[in-house]
N, C-alpha and C positions, 0 to 999 in steps of 0.2 A: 667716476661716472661710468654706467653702464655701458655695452655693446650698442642696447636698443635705445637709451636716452642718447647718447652719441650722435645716433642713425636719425634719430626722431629731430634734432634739434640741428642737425644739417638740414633736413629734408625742409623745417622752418624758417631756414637761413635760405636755402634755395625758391620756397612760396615768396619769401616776402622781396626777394628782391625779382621773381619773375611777374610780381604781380606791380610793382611801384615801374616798373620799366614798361610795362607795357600800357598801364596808366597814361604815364607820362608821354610813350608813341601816341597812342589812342588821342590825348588833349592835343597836342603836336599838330597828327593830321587832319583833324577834325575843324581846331584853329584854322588853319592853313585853307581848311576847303569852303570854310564858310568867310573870311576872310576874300578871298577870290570869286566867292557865287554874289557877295553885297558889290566885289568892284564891276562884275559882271553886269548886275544892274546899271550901276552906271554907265559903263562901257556902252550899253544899249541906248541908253538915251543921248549921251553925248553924238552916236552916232544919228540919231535925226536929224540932230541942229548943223552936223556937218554936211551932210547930204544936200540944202540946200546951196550952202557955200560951193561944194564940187560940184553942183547943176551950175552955176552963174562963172564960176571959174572956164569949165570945159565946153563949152557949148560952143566958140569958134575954131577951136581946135581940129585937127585933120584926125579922122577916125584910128580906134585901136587897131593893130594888125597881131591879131593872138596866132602865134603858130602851138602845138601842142605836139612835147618828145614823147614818144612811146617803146622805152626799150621794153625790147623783146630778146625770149631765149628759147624758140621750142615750143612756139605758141600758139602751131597750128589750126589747137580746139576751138581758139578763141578771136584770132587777131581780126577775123575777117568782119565778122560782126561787130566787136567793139569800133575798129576803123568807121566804119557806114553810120553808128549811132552820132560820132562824133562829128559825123558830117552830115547828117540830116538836118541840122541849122542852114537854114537858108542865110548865108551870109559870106558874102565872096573874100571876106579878112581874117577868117576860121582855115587854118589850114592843118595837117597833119605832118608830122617828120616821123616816121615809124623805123626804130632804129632798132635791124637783126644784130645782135650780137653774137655771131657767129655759130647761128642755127643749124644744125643737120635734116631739118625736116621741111616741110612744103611752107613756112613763113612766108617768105620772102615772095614765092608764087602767089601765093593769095593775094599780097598785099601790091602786087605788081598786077594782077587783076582787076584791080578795082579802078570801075573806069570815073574818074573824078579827079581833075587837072591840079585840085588842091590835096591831092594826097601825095609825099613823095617817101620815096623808103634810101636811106642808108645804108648799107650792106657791110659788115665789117669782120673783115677775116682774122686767124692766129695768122701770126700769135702776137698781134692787136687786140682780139676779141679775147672776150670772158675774161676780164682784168681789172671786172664791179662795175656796177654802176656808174660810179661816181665817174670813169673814165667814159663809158658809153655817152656821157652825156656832156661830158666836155667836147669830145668828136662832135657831136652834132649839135654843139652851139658856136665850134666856129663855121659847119655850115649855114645855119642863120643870121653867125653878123655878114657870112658873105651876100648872102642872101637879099639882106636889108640893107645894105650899105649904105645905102643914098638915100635913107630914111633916119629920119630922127629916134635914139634910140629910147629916149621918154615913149615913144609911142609905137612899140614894138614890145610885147609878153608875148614872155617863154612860159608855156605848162609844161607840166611834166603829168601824166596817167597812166599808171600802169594797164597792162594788155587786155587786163579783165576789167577794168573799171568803165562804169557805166554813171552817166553823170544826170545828173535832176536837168530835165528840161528847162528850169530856171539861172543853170547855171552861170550861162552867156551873159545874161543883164545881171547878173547880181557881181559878176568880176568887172564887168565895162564899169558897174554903180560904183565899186571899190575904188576904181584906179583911178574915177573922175577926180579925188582930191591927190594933186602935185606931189603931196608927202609920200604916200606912199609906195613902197619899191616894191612889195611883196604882199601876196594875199595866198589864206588857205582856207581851202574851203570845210565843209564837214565829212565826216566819212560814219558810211552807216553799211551794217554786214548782210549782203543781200539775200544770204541763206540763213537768216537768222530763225526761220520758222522749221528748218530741215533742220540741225540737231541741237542740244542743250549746250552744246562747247561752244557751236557759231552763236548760239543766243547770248554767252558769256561775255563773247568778245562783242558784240552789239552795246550790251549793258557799259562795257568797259569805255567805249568810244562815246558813245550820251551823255554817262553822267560824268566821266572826269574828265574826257578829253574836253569835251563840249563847255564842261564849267571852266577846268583851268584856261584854255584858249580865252576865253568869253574875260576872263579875268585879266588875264595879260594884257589884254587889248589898253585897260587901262593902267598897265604898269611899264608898259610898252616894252613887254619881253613874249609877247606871242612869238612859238615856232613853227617852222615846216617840217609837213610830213611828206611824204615818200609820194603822196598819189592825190591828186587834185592840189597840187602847188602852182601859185601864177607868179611869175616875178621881171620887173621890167627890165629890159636890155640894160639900160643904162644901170643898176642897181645891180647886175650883176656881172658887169665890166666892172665896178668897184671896186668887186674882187679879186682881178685879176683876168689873167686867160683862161685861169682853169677853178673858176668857182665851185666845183664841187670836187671832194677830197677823196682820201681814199679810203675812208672811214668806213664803218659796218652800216653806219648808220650816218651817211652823207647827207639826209635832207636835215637829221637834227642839227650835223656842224653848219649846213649852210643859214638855217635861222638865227643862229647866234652869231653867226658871223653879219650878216643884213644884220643885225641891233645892232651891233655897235658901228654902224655904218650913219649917217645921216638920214637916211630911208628908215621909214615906219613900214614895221611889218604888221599887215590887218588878219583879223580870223573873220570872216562870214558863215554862220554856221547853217543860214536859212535856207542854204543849198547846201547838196554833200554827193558825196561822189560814192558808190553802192558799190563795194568788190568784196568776192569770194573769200568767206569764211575757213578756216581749219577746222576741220570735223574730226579730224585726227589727233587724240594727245601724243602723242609718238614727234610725230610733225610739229605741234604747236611748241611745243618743249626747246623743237631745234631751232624753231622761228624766235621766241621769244630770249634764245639762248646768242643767236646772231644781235637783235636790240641792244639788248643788255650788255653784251660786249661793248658793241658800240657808244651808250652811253657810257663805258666806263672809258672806250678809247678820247670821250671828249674831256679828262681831267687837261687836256694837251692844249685846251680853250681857254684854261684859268689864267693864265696870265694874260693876256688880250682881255679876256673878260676884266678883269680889275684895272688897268690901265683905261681901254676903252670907253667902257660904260660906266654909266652914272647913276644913283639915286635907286630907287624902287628898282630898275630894271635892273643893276646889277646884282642888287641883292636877290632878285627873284632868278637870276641865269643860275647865279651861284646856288641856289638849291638844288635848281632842276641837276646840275651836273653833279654837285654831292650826293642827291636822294638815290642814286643806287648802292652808293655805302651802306645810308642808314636803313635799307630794307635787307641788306646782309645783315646787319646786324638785330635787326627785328625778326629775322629768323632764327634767329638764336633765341631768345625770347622767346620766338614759338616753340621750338622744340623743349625749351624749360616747363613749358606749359603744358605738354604733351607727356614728361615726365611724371610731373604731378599729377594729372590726369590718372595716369595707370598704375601710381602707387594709389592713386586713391580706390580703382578697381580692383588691385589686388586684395588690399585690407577689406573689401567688398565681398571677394570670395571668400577670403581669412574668416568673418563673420569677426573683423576687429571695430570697437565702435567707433564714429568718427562725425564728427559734425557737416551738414549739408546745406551750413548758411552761406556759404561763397557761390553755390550756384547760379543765385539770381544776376549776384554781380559780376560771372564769370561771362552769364549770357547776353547780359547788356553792353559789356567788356567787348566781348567779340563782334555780336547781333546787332547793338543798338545802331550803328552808320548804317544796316540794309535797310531801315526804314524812311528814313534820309535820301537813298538811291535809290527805292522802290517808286517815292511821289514823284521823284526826277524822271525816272523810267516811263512812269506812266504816262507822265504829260506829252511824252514823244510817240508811246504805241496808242495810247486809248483808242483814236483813229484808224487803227489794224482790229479792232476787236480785243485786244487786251484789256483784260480786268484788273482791278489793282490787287487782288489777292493773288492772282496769279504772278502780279511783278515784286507783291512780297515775297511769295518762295521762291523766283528768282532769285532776287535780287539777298536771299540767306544764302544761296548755294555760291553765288556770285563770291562771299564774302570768304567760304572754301576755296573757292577757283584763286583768290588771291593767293591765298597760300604756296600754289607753285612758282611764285616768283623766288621761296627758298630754294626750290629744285636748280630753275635755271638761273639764278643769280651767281652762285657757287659756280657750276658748271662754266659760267661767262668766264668769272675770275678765273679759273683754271687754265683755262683756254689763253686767256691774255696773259696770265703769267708763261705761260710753253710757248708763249708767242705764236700760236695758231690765228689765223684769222681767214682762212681761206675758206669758200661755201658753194656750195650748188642752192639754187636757188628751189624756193619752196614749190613744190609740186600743186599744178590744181587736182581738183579733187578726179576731175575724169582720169587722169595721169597715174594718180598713185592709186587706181580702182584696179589700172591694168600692170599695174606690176607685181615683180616677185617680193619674196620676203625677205631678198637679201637687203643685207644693211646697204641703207645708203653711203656715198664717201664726198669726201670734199675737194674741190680742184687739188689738192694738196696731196690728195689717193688715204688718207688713213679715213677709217668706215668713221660716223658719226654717231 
């Protein structure tokens, strides 16, 4: 056999299995998502018929006492306004705990200015401070069980908001509406990118938050594996004493271990997505890379869940934890698969320039391969903007580019696994935009001191 048959009947051996594997991903996720958008339906209507039962159950009940954490790190630009937004509810059982984690800049003065008997701040120094989240927020829920002592803790939520998050004016009643039914320990609400009209990367990540957060949540609700996110999370005292003293961990990604931890708890975790909570976008790939490269870690640090997961839970819900926790293997691995495809691609360009002849019947099915889910996420997208003035041609070509922007989950996937292999986990937290306008170009580092 020839040099060039040799080369030619690899490079066939290489199409046909980058093309049966990605297939096979492609039916996989597709399944999966439409799967979850029909339980979603459901999930919606069961939710009407509950909502009376939780009006007649709750109504002699003694009111919610929501307090809401806000750690902070440096978040002078912001803290002062977010605080006052979240207090312009007229409702004296709305309170703020705004927790400095060991700021070097005017935080702490702001948020000590603000004159409103229900905002109080925690102050926390090194080498206490900057030791993640997940500790900032321990600290300041055993100031709230001291807090609430003498109260029942069924009726005491804890939020959590991050410093920039601005929350839908509906949000108050639609978390009181939640927690009216006994079951539930936990609620999360929706999150949508409030710069999503200032650049194409924050518009990415809007798209990203709509159509799959929004469906998968919507979905879980009825498999009873909804998780928390990082920012508009509500969960009740008692459901998170469950946990222990110190319910949130010290994971990358501590709101994802605390939702899976709540599932296998006797408490039902709810998603309401008809409020959502609005925070600042990454306009920066640079930044988003190292954002999405912290996530990512994180869910791979929650393999650490599987065995609790399988013990714990039951039925649909465990089956569904168990993906979420696996699905960052199998998008490493679908990166591989992309770059297969990526190869063939450019042998096919080259024998283009060669002027070799070559057949261009796979294109269609290359396009629909890749293209065909952004039409799927375009009608999804649009039924959330149309009311912005969006058109749905315009959340077509979105919603193609959107299906590029997936692609750098190869970048930071890899990057994660590195990371967790050297056993790195150390971070500075993600700059807002006015922040990283005014710095230099040096590399940023991580509490750890090696540049990022």
């Amino acid at each position: 056999m020839s040099a060039n048959s040799s080369t030619f009947a690899l490079l066939r051996s290489l199409d046909c299995i980058g093309w049966s594997g990605a297939i096979a991903m492609v039916v996989v996720a597709l399944t999966y998502l439409v799967a979850l958008a029909l339980a979603a339906r459901r999930s919606l209507r069961h939710q009407h018929r509950q909502a009376a039962v939780g009006d007649a159950a709750d109504t002699a009940a003694e009111p919610l006492h929501i307090v809401v954490l806000m750690p902070c790190l440096n978040e002078e630009t912001v803290i002062g306004a977010s605080v006052r937004r979240l207090l312009s509810v007229n409702d004296p059982h709305v309170s703020v705990l705004v927790i400095d984690d060991g700021s070097d800049d005017a935080t702490s003065q702001i948020v000590r200015a603000i004159a409103d008997e229900r905002v109080s701040l925690l102050r926390r120094h090194p080498p206490h401070a900057r030791q993640g989240k997940g500790a900032a927020l321990n600290d300041a829920l055993g100031a709230v069980r001291r807090r609430y002592a003498g109260l029942n803790p069924d009726r005491v939520i804890v939020g959590v908001v991050d410093a920039d998050g601005h929350l839908d004016p509906t949000a108050w009643d639609t978390v009181r509406d939640a927690f009216r039914s006994a079951d539930v320990g936990a609620v999360q609400l929706g999150v949508r990118i409030a710069n999503r009209s200032a650049a194409l990367l924050a518009r990415m990540q809007d798209i990203e938050f709509v159509t799959f957060t929004a469906i998968f949540q919507n979905g879980r609700r009825r498999l009873g594996s909804v998780g928390m996110g990082g920012n508009a999370q509500f969960a009740r005292l008692s459901a998170l004493n469950a946990l222990g003293e110190c319910p949130w961990t010290d994971s990358l990604t501590e709101d994802f271990d605390l939702g899976i931890r709540l599932n296998a708890t006797r408490w039902t975790n709810e998603y309401r997505g008809e409020a959502a909570v609005h925070q600042e976008g990454v306009t920066s790939l640079r930044r988003l890379v190292r954002q999405r490269t912290r996530w990512f870690q994180g869910n791979l640090q929650a393999r650490r869940l599987l065995g609790a997961i399988t013990r714990d839970m039951r039925g649909r819900a465990r089956a569904d934890t168990l993906w979420q926790v696996l699905s960052p293997y199998l998008l490493l691995a679908g990166s591989l698969l992309t770059m297969s495809f990526a190869l063939i691609l450019a042998v096919c360009m080259i024998r283009l320039i060669c002027d070799v002849p070559q057949t261009w019947a796979w294109v269609p099915g290359a396009y629909l391969l890749a293209f065909g889910p952004s039409y799927l996420y375009a009608l999804i997208y649009w039924r959330a903007v149309r009311v912005e003035g969006s058109g749905p041609i315009h959340c077509l070509l979105w919603c193609h580019v959107f299906v590029l922007y997936g692609l750098l989950a190869g970048i930071y996937g890899w990057r994660a696994l590195a990371r967790e292999i050297v056993g790195r986990s150390g971070w500075a937290k993600t700059a807002r935009e006015g922040e990283a306008a005014g710095r230099s170009q040096a590399p940023e580092a991580d509490p750890q001191g090696a540049p990022l």
